[in-house]
Backbone atoms as SQL, in Angstrom:
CREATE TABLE atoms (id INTEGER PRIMARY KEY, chain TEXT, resi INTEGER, resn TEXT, atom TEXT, x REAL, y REAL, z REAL);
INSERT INTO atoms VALUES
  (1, 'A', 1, 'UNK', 'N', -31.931, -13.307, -14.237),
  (2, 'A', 1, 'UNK', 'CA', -31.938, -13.283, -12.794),
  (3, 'A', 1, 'UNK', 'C', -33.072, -12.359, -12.350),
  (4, 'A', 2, 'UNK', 'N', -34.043, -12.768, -11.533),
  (5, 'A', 2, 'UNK', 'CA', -34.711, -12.372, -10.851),
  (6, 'A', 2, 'UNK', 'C', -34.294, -10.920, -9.849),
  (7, 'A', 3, 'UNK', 'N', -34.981, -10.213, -10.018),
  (8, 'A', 3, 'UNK', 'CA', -34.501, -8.986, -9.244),
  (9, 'A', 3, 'UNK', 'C', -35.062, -9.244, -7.296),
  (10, 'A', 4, 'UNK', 'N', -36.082, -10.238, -7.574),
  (11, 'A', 4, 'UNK', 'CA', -36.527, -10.300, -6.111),
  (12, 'A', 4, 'UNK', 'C', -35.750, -11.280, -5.189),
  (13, 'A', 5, 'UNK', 'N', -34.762, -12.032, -5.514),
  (14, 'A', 5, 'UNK', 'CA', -33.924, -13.445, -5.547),
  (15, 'A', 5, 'UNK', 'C', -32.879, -13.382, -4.644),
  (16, 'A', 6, 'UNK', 'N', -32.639, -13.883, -3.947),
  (17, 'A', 6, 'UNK', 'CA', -31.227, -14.102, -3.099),
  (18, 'A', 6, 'UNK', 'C', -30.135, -14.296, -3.937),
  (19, 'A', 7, 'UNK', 'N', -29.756, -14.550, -4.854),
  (20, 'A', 7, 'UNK', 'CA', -28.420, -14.289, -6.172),
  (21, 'A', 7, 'UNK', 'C', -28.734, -13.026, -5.832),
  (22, 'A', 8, 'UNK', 'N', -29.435, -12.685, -7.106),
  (23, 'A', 8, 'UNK', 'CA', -29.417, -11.216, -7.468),
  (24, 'A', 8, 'UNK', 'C', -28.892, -9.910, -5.978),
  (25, 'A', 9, 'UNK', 'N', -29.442, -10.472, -5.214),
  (26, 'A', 9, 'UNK', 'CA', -29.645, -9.093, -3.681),
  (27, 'A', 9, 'UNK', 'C', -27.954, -9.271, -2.943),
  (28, 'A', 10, 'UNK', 'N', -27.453, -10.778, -3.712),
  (29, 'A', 10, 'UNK', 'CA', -26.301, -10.856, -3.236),
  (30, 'A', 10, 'UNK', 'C', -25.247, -10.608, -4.242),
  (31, 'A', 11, 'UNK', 'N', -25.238, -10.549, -5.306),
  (32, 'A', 11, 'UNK', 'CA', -24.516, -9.738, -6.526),
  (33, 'A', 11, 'UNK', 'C', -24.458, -8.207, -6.405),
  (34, 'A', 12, 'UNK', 'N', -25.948, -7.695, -6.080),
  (35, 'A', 12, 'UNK', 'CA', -25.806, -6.675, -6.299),
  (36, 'A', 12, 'UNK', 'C', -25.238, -5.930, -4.954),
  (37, 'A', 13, 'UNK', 'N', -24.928, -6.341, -3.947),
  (38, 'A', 13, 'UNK', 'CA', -24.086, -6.355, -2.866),
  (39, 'A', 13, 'UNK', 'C', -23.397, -6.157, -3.014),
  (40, 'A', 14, 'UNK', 'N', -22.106, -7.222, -3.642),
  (41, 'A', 14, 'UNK', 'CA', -21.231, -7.067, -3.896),
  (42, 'A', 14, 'UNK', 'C', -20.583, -6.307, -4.704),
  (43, 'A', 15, 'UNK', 'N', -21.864, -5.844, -5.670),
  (44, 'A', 15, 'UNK', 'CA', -21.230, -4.926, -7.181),
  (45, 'A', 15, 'UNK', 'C', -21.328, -3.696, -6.491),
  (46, 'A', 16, 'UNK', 'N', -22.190, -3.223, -5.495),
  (47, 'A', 16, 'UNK', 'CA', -22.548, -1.787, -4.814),
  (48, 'A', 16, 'UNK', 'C', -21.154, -1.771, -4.069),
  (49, 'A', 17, 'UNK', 'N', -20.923, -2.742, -3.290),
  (50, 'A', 17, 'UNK', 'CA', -19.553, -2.323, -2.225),
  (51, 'A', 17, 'UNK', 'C', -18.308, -2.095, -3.122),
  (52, 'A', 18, 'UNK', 'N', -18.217, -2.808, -4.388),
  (53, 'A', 18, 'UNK', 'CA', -16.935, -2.800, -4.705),
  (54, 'A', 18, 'UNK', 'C', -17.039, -1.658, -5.875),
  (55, 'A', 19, 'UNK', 'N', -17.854, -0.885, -6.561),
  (56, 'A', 19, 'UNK', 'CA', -18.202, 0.185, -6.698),
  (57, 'A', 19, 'UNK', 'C', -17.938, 1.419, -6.466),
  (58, 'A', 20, 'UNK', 'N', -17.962, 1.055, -5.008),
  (59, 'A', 20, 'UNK', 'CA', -17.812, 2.394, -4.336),
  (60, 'A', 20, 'UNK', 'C', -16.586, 2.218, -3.306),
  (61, 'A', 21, 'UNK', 'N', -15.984, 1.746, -3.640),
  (62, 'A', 21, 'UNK', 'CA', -14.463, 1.479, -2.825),
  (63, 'A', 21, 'UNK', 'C', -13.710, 1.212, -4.043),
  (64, 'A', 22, 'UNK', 'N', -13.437, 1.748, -5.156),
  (65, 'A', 22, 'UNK', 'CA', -12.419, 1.305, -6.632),
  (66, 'A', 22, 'UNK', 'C', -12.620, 3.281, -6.627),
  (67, 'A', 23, 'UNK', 'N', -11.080, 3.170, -7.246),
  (68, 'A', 23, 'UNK', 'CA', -11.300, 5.033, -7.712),
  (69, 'A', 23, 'UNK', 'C', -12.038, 4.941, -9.507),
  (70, 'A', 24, 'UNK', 'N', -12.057, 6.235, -9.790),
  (71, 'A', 24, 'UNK', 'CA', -13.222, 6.524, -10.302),
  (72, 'A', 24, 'UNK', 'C', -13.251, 5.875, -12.293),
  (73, 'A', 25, 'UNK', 'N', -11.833, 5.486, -12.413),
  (74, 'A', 25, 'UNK', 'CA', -11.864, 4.819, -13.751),
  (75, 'A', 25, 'UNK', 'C', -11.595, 3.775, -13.860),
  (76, 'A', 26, 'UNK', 'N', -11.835, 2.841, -12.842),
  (77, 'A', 26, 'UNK', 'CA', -12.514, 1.558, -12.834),
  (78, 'A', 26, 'UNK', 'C', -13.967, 1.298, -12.388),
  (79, 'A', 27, 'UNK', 'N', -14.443, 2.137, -11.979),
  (80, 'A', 27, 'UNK', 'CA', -15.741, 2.231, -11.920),
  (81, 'A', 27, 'UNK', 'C', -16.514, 1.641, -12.959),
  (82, 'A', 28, 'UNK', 'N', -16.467, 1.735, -14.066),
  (83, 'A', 28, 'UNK', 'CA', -17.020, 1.705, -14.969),
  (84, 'A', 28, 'UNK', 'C', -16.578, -0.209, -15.557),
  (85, 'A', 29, 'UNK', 'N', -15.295, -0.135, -15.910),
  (86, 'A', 29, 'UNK', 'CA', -14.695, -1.851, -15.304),
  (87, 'A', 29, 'UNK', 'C', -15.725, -2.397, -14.215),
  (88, 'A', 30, 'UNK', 'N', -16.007, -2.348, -13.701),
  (89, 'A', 30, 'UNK', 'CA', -16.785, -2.851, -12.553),
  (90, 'A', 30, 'UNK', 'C', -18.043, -2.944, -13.074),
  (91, 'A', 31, 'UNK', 'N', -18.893, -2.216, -13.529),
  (92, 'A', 31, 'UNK', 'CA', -20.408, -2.116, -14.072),
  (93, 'A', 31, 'UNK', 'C', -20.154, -3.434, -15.291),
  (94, 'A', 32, 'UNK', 'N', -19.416, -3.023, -16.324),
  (95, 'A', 32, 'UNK', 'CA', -19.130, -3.872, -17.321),
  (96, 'A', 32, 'UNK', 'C', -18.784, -5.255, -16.719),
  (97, 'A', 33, 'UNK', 'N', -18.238, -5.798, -15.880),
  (98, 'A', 33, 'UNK', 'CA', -17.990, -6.900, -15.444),
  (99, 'A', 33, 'UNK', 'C', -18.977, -7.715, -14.778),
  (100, 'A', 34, 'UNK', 'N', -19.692, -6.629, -13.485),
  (101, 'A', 34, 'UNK', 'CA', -20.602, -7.126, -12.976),
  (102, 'A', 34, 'UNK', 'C', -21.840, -7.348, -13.895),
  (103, 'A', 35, 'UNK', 'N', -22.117, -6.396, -14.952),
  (104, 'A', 35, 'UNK', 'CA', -23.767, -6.709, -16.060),
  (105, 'A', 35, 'UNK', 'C', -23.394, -8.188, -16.974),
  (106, 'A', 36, 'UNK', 'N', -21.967, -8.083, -17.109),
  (107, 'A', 36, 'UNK', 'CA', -21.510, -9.698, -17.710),
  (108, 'A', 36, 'UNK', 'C', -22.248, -10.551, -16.377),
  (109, 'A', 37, 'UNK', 'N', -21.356, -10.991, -15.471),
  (110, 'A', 37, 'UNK', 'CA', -22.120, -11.909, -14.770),
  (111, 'A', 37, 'UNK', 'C', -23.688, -12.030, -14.415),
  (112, 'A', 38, 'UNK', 'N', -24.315, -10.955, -14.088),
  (113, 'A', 38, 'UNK', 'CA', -25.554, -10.674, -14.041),
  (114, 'A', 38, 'UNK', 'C', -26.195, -11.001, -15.148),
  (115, 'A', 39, 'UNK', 'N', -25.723, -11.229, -16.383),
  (116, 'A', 39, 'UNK', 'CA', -26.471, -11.822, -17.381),
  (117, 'A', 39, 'UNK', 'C', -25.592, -13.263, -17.743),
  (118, 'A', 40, 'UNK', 'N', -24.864, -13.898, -17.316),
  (119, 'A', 40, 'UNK', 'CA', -25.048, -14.783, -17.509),
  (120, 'A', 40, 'UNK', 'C', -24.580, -15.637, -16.572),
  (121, 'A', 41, 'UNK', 'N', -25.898, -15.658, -15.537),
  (122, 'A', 41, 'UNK', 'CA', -25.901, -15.949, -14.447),
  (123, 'A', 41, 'UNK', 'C', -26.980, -17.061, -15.003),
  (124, 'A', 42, 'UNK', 'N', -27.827, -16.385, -15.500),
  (125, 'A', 42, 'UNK', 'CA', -29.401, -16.880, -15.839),
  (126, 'A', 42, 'UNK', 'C', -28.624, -18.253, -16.687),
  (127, 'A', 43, 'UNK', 'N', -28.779, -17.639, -18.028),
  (128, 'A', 43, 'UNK', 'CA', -28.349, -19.007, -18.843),
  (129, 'A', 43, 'UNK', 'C', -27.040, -18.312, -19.819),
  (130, 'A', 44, 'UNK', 'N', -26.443, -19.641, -20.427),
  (131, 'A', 44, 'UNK', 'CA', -25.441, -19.142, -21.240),
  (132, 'A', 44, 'UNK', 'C', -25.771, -18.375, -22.686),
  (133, 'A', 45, 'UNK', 'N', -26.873, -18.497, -23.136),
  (134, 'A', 45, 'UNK', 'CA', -27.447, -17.850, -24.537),
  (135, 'A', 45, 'UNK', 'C', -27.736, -16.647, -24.250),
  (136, 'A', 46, 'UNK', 'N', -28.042, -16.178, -23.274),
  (137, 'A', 46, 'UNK', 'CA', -28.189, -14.455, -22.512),
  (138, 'A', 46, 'UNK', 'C', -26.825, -14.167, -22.757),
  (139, 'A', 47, 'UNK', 'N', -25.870, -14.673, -22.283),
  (140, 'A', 47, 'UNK', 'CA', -24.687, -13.828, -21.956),
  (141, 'A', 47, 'UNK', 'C', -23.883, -13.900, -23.592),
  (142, 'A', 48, 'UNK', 'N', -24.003, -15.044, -24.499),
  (143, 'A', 48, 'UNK', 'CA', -23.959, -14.731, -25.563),
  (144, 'A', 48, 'UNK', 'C', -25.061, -13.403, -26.396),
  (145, 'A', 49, 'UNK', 'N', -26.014, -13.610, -26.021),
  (146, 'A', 49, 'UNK', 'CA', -26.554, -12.439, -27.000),
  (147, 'A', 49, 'UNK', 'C', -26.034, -11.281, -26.634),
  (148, 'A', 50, 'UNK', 'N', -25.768, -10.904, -25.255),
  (149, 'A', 50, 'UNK', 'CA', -25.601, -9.952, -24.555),
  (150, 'A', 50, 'UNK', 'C', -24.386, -9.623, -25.193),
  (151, 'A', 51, 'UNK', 'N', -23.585, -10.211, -25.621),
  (152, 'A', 51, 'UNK', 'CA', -21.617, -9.782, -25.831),
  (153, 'A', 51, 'UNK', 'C', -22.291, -10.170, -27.500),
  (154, 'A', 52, 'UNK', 'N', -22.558, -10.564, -28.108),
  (155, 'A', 52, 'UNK', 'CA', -22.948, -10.353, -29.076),
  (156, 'A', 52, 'UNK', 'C', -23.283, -9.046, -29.545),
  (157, 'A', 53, 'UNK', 'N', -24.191, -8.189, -28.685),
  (158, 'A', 53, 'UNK', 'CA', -24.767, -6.890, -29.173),
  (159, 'A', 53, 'UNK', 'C', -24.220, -6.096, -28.872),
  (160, 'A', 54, 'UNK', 'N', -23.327, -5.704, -27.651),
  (161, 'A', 54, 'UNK', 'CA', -22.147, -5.476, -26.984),
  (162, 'A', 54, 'UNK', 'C', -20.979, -5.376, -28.418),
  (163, 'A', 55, 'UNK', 'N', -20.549, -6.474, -29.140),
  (164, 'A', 55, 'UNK', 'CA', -19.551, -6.167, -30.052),
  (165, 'A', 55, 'UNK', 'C', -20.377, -5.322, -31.376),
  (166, 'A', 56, 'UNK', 'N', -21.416, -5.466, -31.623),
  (167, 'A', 56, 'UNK', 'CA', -22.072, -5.489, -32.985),
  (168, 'A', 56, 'UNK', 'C', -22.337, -3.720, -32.271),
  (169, 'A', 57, 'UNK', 'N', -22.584, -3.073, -31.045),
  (170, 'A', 57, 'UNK', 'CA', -22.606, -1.745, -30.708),
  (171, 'A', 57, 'UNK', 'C', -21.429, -0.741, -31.148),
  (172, 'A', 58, 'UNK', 'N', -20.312, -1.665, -30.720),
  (173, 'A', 58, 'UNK', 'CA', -18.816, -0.900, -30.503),
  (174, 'A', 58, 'UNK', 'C', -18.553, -0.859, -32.128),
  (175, 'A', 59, 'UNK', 'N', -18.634, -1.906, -33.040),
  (176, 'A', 59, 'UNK', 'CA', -18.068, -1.903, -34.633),
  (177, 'A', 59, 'UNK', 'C', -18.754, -0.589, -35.160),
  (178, 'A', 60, 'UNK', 'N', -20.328, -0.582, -34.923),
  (179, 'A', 60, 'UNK', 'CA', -20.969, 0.611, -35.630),
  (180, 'A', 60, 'UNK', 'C', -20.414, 1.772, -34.619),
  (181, 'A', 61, 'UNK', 'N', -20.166, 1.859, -33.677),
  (182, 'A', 61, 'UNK', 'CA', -19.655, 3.431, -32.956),
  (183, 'A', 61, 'UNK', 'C', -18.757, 3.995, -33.401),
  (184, 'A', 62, 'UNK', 'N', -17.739, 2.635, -33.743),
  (185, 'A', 62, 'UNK', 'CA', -16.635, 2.870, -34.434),
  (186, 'A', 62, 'UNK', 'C', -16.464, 3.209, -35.965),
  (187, 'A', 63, 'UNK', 'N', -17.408, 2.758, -36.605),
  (188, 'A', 63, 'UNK', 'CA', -17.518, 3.045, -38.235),
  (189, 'A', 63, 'UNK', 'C', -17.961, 4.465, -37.886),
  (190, 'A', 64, 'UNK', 'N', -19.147, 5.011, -37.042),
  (191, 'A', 64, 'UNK', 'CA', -19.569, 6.399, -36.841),
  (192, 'A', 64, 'UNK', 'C', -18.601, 7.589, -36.776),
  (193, 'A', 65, 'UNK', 'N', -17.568, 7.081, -35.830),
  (194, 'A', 65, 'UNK', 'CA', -16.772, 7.744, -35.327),
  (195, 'A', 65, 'UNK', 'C', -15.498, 8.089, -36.580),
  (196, 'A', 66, 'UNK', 'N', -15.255, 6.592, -37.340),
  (197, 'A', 66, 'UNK', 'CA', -14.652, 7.274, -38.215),
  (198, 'A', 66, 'UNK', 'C', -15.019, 8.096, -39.690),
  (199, 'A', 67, 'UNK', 'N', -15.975, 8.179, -39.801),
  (200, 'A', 67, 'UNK', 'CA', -17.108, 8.500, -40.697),
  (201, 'A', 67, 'UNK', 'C', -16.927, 10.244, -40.514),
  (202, 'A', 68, 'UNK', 'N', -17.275, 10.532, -38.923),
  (203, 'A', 68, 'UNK', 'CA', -17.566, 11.899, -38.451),
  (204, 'A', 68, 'UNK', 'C', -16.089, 12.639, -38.541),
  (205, 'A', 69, 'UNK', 'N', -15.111, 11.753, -38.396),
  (206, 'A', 69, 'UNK', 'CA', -13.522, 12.300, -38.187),
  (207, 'A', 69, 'UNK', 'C', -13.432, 12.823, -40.398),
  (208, 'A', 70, 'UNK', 'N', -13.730, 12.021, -40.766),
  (209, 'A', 70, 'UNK', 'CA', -13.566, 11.950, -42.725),
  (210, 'A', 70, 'UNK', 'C', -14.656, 13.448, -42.794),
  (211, 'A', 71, 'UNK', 'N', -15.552, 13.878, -42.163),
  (212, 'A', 71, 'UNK', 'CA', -16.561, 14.827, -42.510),
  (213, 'A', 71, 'UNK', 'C', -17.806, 14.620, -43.347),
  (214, 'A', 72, 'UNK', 'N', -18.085, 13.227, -43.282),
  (215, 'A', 72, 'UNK', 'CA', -19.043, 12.760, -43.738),
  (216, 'A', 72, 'UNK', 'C', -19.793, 11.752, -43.050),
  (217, 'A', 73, 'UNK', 'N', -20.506, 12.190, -41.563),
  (218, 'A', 73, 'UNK', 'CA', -21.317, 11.473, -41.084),
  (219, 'A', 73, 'UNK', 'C', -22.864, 11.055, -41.671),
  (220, 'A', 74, 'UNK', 'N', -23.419, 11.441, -42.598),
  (221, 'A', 74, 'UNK', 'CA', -24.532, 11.260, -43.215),
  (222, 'A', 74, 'UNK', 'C', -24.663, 9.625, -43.664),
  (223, 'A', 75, 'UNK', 'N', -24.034, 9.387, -44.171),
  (224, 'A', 75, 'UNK', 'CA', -24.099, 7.824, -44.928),
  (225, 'A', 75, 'UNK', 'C', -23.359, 6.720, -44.255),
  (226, 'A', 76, 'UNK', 'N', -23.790, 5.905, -43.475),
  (227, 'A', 76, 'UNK', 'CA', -22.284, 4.831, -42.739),
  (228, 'A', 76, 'UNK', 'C', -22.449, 3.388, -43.744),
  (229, 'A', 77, 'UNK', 'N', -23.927, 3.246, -43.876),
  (230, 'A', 77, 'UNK', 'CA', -24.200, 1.851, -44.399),
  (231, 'A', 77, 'UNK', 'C', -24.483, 2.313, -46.092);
């Protein structure tokens, strides 16, 4: 999506108002929801790569995380 575009100026409208009228730990629900649609607005292979890298982020945060809890963050792979 075009940032100069009538979609886009009207998404991001809507993601600004509802943003800032949600209390503060859905906030973040909201960003995550709205960058989903915002990417796959364009085409459907965006919004796959996008949740693609999205899961493939969270598995390694999570191997990190349990890695650092064991006392051996040095080596994950």
């Amino acid at each position: 999506m075009l940032f100069n575009s009538l979609p886009f100026l009207f998404l991001f409208l809507i993601t600004y108002l509802i943003y800032w009228n949600v209390d503060v730990p859905a906030k973040k629900k909201v960003l995550f929801v709205s960058s989903i649609v915002f990417y796959g607005y364009s085409h459907i292979t965006f919004l796959i790569h996008f949740l693609l890298i999205i899961g493939i982020n969270y598995y390694l945060s999570v191997k990190l995380w349990e890695k650092k809890k064991r006392g051996n963050p040095q080596k994950v792979f």
